[in-house]
C-alpha positions as CSV (number, residue, x, y, z in Angstrom):
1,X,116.9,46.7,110.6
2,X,118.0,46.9,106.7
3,X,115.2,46.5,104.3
4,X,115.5,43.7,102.1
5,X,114.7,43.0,97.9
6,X,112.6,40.8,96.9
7,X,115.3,38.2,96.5
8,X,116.0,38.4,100.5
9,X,119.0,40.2,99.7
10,X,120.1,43.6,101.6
11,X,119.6,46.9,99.7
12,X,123.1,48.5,100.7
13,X,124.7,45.5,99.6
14,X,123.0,45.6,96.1
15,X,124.1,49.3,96.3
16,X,127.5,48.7,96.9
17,X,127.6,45.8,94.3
18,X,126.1,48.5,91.8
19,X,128.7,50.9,92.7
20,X,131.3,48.7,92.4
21,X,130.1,47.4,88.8
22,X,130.1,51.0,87.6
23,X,133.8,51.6,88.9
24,X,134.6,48.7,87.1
25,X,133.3,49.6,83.8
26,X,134.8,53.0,84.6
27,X,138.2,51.5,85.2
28,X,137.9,49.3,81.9
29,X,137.0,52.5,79.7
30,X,139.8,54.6,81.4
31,X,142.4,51.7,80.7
32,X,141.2,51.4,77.3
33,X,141.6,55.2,76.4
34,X,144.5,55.8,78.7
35,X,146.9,52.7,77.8
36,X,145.8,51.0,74.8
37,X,144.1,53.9,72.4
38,X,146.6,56.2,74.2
39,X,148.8,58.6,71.7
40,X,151.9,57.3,73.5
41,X,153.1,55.9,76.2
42,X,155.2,57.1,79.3
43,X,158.8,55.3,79.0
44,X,159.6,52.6,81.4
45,X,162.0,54.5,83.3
46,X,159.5,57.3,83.7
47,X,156.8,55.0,85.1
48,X,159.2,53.2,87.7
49,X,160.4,57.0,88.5
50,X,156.4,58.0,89.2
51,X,156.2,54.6,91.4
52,X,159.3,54.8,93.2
53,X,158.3,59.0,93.7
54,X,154.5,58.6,94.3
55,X,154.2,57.8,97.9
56,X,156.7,60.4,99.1
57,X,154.6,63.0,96.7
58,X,151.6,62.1,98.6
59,X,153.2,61.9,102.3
60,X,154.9,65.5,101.5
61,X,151.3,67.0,100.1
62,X,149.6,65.6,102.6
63,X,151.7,67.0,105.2
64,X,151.4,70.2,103.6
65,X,148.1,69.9,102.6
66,X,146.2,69.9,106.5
67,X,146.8,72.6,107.7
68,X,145.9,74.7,104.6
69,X,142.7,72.9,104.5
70,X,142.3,73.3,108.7
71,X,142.6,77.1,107.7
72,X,140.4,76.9,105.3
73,X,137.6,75.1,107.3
74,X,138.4,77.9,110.3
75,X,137.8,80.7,107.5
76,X,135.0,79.2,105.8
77,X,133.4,79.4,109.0
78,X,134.2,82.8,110.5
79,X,133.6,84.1,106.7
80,X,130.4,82.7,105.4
81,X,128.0,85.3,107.7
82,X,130.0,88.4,106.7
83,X,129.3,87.3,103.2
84,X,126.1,86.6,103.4
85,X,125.7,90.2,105.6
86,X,128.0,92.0,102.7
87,X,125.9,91.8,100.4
88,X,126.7,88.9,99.0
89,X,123.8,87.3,97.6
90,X,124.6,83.5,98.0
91,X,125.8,83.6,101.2
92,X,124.5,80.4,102.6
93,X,125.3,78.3,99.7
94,X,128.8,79.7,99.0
95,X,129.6,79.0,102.4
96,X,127.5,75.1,102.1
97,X,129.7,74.7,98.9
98,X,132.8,75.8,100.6
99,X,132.4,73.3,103.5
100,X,131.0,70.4,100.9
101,X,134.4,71.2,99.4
102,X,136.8,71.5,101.8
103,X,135.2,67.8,103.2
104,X,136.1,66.2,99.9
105,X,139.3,67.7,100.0
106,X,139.6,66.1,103.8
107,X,138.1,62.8,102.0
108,X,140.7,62.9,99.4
109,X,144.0,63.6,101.7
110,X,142.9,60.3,104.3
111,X,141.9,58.2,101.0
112,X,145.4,58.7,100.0
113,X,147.4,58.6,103.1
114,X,145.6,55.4,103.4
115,X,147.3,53.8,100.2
116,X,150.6,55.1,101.2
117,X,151.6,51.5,102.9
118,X,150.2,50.1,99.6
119,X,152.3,52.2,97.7
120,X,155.6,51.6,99.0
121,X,154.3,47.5,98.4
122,X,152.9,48.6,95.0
123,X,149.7,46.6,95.6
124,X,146.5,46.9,93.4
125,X,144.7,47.3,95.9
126,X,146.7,51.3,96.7
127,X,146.7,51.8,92.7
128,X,142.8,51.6,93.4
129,X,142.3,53.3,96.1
130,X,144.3,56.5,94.2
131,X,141.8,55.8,91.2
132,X,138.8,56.1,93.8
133,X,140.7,59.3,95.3
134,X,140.7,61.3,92.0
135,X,137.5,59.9,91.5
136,X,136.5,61.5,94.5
137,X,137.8,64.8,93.6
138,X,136.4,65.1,90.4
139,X,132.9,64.9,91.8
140,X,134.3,67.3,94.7
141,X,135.1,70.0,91.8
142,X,131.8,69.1,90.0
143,X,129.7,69.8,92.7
144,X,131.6,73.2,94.0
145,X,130.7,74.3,90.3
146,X,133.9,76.4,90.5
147,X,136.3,74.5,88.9
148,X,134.2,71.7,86.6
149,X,136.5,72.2,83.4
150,X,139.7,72.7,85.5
151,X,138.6,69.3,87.7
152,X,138.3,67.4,84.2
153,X,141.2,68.3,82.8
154,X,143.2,67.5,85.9
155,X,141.4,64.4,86.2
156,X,141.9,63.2,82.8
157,X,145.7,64.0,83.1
158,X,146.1,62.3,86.3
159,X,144.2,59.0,85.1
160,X,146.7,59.0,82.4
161,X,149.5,58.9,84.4
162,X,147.6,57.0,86.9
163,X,147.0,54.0,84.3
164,X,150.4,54.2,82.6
165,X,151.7,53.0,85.8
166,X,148.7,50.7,86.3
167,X,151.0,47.3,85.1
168,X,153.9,48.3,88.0
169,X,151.0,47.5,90.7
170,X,150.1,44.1,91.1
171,X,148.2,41.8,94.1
């Protein structure tokens, strides 16, 4: 049974309202920074070249990407108590951080394989879902701690290609 507010309202679904409000500002401060205050712009060609390119990018990644992060998983695993037995002092939370990681990289690939279809129809709804994907990944590289200025960077770069081509996507 879900618990309720004092408005009779569920609690998930004022969670989920709340989440969504923040990606929203999110999304309005990005598009402000990214398109409008933005140094310069991509050219036209260059954005229907990144829309025409982007789903085959992300089928050929993703393709690519599996079995590396399969491997990975496999290693994490066999790896973690030799660590931990080696000497290696943070055994148990390199090898929690490793798997946390690895599970938002796996979070990340099916987020979006899932906007592929999208992609090819250049719906909002698939430019979204690759916002909530490298959205996803930043807080993947935050949490690791291993690569917090790295995931930044990349994620500032990515949302500004990702809203330059924000106008080529529509409902």
């Amino acid at each position: 049974m879900s618990e309720k507010n004092s408005n009779g309202e569920n609690r998930g679904s004022e969670a989920t309202a709340d989440a969504k409000g923040v990606l929203s500002q999110l999304e309005g401060i990005l598009d402000e920074y990214m398109v409008q205050k933005a140094p310069f712009a991509l050219p036209q060609e260059v954005k229907e070249f990144l829309a025409k390119v982007s789903p085959y990018l992300i089928i050929i990644f993703a393709v690519m990407a599996l079995p590396i992060i399969f491997a990975a998983l496999g290693l994490t695993a066999i790896l973690s108590p030799f660590a931990m037995m080696g000497g290696y002092r943070y055994g148990f939370e390199w090898g929690f951080v490793a798997i946390i990681g690895l599970a938002i990289s796996v979070i990340t690939v099916i987020i979006e394989i899932i906007a592929v279809p999208g992609l090819f129809k250049r719906t909002q709804g698939a430019w979204r879902l690759l916002f909530y994907a490298s959205i996803v990944s930043l807080i993947g590289n935050i949490i690791s701690l291993s690569g917090i200025v790295s995931g930044i960077i990349g994620a500032i770069i990515g949302w500004y290609i990702l809203f330059q081509v924000k106008e080529l996507y529509k409902n």
